[in-house]
C-alpha positions in Angstrom: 18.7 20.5 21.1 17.8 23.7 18.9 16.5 21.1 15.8 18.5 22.0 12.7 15.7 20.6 10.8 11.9 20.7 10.1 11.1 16.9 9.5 13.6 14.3 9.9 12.4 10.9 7.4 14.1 8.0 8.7 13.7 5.6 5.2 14.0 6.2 1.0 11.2 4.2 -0.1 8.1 5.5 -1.6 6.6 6.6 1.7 9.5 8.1 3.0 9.8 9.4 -0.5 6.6 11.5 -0.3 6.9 12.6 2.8 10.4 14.5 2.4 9.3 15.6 -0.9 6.0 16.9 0.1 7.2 18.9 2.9 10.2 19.6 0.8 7.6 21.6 -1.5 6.5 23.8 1.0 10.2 25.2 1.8 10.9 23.5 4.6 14.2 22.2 6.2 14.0 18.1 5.3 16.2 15.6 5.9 16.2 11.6 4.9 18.1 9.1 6.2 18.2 5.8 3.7 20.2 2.8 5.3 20.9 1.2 1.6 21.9 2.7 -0.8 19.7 3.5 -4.5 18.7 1.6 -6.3 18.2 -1.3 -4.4 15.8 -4.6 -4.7 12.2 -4.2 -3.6 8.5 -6.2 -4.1 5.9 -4.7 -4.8 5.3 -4.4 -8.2 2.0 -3.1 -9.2 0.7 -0.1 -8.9 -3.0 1.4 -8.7 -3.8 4.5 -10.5 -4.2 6.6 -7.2 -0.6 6.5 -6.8 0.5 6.9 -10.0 -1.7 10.0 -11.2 -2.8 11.1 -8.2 -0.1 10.9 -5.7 2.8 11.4 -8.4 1.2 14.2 -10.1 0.9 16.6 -6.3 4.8 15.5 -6.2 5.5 16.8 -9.5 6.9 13.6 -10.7 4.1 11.8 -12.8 6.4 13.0 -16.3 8.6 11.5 -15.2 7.2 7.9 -13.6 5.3 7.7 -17.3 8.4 8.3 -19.2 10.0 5.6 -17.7 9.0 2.9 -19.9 6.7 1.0 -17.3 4.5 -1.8 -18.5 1.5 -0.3 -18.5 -1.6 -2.0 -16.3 -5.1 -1.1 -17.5 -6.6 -3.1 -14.2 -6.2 -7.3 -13.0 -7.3 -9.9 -14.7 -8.4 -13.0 -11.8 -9.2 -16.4 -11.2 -11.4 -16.1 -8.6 -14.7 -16.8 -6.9 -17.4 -19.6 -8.3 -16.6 -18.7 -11.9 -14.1 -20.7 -13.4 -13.1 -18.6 -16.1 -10.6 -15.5 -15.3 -12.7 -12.1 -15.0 -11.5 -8.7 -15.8 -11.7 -5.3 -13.7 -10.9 -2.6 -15.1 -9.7 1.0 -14.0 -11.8 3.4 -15.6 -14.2 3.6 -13.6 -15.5 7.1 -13.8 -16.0 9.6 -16.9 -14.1 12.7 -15.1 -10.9 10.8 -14.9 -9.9 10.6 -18.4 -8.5 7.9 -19.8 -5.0 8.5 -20.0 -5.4 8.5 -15.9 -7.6 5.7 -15.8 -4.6 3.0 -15.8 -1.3 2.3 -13.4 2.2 0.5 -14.0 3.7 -2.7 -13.2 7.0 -1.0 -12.1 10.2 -2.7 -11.4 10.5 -1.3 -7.7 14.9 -0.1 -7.9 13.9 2.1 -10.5 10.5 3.8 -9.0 11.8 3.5 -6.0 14.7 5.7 -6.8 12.8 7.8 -9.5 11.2 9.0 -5.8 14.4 9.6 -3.7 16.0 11.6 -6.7 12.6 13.9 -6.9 12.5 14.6 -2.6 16.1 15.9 -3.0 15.8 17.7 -6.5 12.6 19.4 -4.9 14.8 20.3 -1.7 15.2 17.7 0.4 18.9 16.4 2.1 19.2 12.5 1.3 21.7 10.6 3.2 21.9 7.1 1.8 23.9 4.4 3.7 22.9 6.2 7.0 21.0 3.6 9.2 19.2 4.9 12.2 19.6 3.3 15.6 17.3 5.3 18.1 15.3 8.0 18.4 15.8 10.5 20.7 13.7 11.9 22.9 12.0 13.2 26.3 9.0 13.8 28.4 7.4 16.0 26.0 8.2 14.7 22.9 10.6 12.9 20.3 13.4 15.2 19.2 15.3 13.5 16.7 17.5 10.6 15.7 21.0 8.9 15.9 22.5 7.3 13.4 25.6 6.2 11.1 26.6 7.9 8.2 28.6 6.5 5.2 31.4 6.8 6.8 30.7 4.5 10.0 30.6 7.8 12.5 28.1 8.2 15.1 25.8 11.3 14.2 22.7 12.9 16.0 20.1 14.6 13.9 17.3 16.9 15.9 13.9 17.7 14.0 10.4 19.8 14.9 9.3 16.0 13.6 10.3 12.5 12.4 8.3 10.5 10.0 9.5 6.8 10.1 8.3 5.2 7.2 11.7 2.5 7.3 9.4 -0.4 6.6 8.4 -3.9 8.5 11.7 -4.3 9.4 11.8 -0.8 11.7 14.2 -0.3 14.5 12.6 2.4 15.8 8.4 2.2 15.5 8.2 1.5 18.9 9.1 5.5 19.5 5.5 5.7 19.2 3.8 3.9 21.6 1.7 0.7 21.2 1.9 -3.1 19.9 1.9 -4.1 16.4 -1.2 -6.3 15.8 -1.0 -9.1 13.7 -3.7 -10.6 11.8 -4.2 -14.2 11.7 -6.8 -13.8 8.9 -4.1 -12.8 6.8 -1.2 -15.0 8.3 -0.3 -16.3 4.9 3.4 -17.0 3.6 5.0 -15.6 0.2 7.2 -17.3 -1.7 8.5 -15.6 -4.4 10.8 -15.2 -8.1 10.7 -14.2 -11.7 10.7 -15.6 -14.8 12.9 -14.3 -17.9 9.7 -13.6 -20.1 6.8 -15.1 -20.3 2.9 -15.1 -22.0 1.1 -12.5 -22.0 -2.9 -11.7 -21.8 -4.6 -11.1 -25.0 -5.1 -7.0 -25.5 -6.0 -5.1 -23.9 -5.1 -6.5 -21.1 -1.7 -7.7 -21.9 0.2 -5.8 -18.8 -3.1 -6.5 -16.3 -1.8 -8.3 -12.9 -3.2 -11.7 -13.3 -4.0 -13.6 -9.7 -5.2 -16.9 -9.8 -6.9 -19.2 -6.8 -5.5 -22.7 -7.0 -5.8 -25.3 -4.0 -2.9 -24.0 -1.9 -3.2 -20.3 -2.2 -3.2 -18.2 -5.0 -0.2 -16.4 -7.2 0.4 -13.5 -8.6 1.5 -13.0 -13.0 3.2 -9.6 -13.0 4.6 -8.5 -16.4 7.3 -6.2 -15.8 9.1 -6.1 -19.2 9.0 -8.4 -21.9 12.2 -10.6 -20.6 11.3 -10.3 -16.7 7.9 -11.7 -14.6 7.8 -11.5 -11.5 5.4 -15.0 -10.0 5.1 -15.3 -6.2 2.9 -17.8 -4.1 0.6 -16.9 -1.3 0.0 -19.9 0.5 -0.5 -21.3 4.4 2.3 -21.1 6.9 1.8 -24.5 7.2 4.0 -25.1 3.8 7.2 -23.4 5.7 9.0 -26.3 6.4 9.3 -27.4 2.9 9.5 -23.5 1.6 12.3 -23.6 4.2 14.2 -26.4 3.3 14.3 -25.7 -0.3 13.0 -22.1 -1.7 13.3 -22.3 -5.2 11.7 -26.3 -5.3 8.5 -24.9 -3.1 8.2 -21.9 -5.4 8.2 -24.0 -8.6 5.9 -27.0 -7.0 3.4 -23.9 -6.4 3.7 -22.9 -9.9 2.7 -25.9 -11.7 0.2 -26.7 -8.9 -2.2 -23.7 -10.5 -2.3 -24.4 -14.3 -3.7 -21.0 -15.5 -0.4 -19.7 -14.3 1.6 -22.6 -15.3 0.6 -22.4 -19.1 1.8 -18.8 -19.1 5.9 -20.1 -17.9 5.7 -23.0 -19.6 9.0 -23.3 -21.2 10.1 -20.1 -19.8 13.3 -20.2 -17.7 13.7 -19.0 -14.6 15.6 -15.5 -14.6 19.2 -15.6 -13.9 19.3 -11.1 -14.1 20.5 -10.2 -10.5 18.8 -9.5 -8.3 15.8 -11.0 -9.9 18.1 -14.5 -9.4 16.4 -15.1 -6.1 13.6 -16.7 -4.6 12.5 -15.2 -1.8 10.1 -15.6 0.9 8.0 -13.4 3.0 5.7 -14.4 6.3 3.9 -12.2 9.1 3.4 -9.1 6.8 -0.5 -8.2 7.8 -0.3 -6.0 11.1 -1.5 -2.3 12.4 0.0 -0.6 15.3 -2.2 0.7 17.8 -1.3 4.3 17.6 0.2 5.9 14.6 1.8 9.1 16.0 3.1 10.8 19.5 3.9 14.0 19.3 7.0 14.9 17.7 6.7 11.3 15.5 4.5 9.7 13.3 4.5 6.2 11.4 3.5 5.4 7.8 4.2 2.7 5.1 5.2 -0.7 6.7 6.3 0.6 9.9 2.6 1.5 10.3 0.6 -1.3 8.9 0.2 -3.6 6.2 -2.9 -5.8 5.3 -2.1 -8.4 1.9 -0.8 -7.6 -1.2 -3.8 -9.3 -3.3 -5.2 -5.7 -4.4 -1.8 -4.4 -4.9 -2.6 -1.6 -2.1 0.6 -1.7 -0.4 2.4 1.5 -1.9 -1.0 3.1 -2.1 -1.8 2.8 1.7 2.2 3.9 2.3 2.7 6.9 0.1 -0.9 8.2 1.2 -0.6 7.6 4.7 2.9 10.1 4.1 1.0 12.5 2.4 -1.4 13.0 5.6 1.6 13.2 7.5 3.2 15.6 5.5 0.2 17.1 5.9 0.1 17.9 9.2 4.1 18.8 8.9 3.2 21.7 7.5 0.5 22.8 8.5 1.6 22.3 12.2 4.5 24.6 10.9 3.1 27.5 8.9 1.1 27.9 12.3 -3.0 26.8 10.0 -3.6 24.1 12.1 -1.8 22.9 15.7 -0.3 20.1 15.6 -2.2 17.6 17.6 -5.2 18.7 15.7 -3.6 17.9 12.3 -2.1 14.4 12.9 -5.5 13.9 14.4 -6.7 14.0 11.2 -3.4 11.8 9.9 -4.4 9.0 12.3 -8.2 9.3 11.6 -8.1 9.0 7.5 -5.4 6.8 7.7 -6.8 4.4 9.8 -10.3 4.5 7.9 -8.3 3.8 4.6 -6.4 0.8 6.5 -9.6 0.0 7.3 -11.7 0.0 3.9 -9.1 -2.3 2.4 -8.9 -5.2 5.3 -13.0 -4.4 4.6 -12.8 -5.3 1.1 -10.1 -8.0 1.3 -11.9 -10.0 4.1 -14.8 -9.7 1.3 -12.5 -10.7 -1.3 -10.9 -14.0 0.3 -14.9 -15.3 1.0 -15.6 -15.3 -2.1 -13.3 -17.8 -3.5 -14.8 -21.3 -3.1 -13.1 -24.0 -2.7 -14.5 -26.3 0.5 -11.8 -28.9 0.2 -8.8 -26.5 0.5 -7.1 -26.2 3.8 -5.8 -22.6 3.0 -9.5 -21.4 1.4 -11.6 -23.1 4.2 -9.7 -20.7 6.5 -10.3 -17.8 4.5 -14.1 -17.5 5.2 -15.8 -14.7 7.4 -16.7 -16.8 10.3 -13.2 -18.0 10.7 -11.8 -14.6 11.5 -10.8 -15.1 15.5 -12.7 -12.9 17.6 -9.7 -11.5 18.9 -8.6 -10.2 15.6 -12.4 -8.8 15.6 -12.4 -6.7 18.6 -8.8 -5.3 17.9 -9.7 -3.8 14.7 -13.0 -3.0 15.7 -10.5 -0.8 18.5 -8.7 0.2 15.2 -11.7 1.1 13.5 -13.4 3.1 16.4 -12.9 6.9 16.1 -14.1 7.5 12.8 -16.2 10.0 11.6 -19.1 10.8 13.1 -22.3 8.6 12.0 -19.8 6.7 10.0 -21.8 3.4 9.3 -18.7 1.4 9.1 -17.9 2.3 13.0 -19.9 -0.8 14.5 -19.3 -3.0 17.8 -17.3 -6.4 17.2 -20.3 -8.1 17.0 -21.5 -6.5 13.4 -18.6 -6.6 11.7 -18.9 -10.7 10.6 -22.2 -9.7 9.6 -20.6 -6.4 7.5 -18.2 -8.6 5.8 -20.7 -11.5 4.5 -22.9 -9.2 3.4 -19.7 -7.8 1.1 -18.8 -10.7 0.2 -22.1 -11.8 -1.1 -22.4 -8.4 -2.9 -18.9 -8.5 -3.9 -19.7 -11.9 -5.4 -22.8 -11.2 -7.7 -21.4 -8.3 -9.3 -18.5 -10.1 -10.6 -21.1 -12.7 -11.7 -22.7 -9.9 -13.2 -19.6 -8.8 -15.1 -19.9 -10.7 -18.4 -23.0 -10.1 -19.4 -22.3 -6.1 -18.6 -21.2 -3.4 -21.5 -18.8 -1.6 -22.1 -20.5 1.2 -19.8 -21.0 -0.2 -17.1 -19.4 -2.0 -14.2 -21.5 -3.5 -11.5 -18.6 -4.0 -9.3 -19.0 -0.3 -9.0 -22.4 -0.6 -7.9 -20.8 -2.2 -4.4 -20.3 -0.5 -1.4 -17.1 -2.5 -1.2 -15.8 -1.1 -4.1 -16.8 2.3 -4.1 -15.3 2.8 -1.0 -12.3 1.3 -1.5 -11.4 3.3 -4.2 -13.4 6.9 -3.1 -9.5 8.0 -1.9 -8.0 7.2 -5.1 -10.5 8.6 -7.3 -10.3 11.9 -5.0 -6.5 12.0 -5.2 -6.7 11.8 -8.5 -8.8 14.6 -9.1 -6.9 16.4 -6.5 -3.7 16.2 -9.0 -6.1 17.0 -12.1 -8.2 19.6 -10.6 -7.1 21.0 -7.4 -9.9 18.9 -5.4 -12.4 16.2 -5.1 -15.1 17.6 -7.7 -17.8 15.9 -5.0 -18.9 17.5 -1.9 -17.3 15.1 0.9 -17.8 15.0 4.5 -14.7 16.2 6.6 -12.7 13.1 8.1 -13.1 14.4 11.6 -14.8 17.0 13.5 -13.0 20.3 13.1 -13.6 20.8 9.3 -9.9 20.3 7.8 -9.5 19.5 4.1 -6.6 19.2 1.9 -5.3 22.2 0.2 -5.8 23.2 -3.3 -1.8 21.5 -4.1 -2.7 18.9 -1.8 0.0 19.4 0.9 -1.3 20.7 3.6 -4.8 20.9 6.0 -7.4 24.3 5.3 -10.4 24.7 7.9 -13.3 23.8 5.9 -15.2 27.7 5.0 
């Protein structure tokens, strides 16, 4: 079993994606095995700027993502909380990242998708698309490789120094790495989902903001993606499935004109007929973690890791980062800087923290909507999260860094998250009587530590590194390297 290659990547998406390419970079031996084949369908839509300058730029393929013709997204525009007016939040949130840099796209996800997959094998990599994998392979010690089919329907066996899965929700092979998926019940919602062939837009500047409004039910999502396409989904109880079951389309437009900020924007509009934007779709059980990220030999990122909600549109961000710490340790494991437990130590560590900073902030987020009457938003308070769910991501949580005030006991976290919540909530009250200069949502721990990784992967792509002084994730020192692809001991 001499491995023929470096890293194996089983999945093309955007976390598979950055993971080939990034070890790619470093002139390494990478292969990636893609089941479909480019461009295919994918939700998903809106970016944040942490992938889109920060992450893209270390790739060497922001050029090429902003040449595209994506609509551009300056931040979200919401319905949501005690105010009954929509609120804006905005992306430029700090003077050293300039403006250009200080916005994201709404992104149809075939074309950005692929825009990814093209740039891992220009860079190097070997892409295989149509080549589903079946098994790992492996032994006592550690995973080796992979089986799978190729193009042609024949039975092939890939071996690897390491495998990255990064294949999504629907993995066939996470299980390589040992441990249970854990699934929230917080954020057991159901997603029902389509597009529109146009629709209204927000008044400038704001005119390609993500728009999410709170209604009874749920809540929806306005994304424009081009001036003829919108994509409109519905986040709502599993208790709708039945009717969401028997009749897709019907559910997804009852949902519609049951929230009226949304409905004003479609109204009129048909629904779009484009393949494969034809469909309504539906999506349940997406918010898990598994208990252990990486074994040696193979680690997990994207969906086949973990997912929390896509409210704050984090879902590409927490997959194509938690590839770039894998990548990460890839190569440092093989230029010999760091060994190779030490350096998916440090994968599993920041990942996790970042997992958990965002169910943090979301748990926040849900509380603050009000709206006692509501089945689906009387559930979504801090004192209903099950005290199961507590203790397992407290489990999740554990490990950090040391004196990390966000490592608590079970018992703190409720009182963490109502205390977010409640400062979450008065800064957006605080919003419109604010200037220009200043945000108070930034004033919030909430906020500033959800986006501290973005910001810093930004200014990695800009300027080679964080420009603040930041503790080490772990014990040990390790930091990312001046291109951002590998670990360096801390001198």
């Amino acid at each position: 079993m001499n491995p023929e290659y470096d890293l194996i990547v089983v999945g093309g998406g955007p976390a598979g994606s950055t993971a080939a390419a990034a070890v790619a970079l470093r002139g390494h031996r990478v292969l990636l095995l893609e089941r479909e084949t480019f461009p295919r369908y994918q939700i998903g839509e809106s970016l944040l700027p942490a992938t889109v300058h920060g992450l893209c730029g270390i790739l060497g393929v922001a050029d090429e993502v902003a040449a595209a013709g994506f609509t551009l997204k300056r931040g979200g525009t919401l319905r949501w909380g005690r105010d009954p007016k929509p609120w804006q939040f905005s992306f430029a949130m700090t003077p050293r990242l300039p403006e250009p840099t200080a916005t994201a796209f709404q992104v149809e996800r075939s074309r950005f998708d692929e825009i990814l997959l093209r740039n891992a094998a220009r860079v190097g990599a070997e892409v295989r698309e149509g080549s589903p994998v079946r098994r790992i392979v492996a032994d006592d010690e550690r995973v080796r490789g992979v089986e799978y089919t190729d193009r042609d329907g024949n039975s092939r066996t890939a071996y690897g120094r390491h495998v990255i899965d990064a294949s999504g929700n629907t993995s066939r092979v996470h299980s390589g790495v040992g441990g249970a998926r854990v699934y929230s019940d917080f954020f057991r919602n159901l997603a029902v989902f389509g597009y529109f062939a146009g629709g209204r837009r927000l008044p400038e500047p704001n005119r390609g903001n993500i728009f999410c409004a709170a209604f009874d039910a749920g809540w929806l999502w306005y994304i424009p993606l081009r001036d003829d396409l919108t994509s409109v989904g519905a986040v709502i109880s599993p208790e709708h499935h039945p009717a969401v079951q028997r009749d897709p389309r019907a559910a997804w437009q009852d949902m519609v004109r049951a929230c009226p900020e949304v409905a004003e924007l479609v109204d009129g509009v048909p629904a779009a007929t484009e393949p494969p934007y034809d469909r309504v779709r539906v999506r349940k059980d997406w918010s898990y973690w598994k208990t252990s990220f990486w074994t040696p030999g193979m680690a997990l990122v994207g969906d086949a890791a973990c997912f929390v909600d896509p409210v704050l549109s984090s879902g590409v961000h927490l997959a194509t980062y938690g590839a770039l710490l894998a990548a990460r340790a890839v190569n440092s494991a093989l230029d010999g800087s760091v060994p190779e437990g030490r350096g998916f130590a440090e994968f599993e560590t920041r990942y996790r923290h970042e997992y958990r900073v965002f169910y943090d902030f979301l748990i926040a987020f849900y509380d603050m909507e009000r709206n006692d009457e509501s089945y689906f938003w009387s559930a979504k308070k801090v004192t209903n999260v099950d005290s199961t769910e507590v203790a397992a991501f407290a489990e999740l949580a554990g490990g950090l860094v040391s004196g990390d005030t966000a490592v608590l006991g079970p018992e703190r976290f409720g009182d963490r998250w109502s205390a977010a919540a409640a400062e979450l909530d008065g800064a957006v009250g605080r919003l419109a009587t604010s200037d220009d200069r200043t945000n108070p949502l930034l004033s919030t721990r909430v906020v500033g530590e959800t986006f501290r990784t973005g910001n810093d992967l930004q200014e990695q792509a800009l300027y080679g590194g964080p420009l603040d002084e930041t503790a080490p994730a772990a014990p040990g020192h390790l930091v990312a390297s001046a291109d951002g692809l590998g670990w360096e001991r801390q001198r």
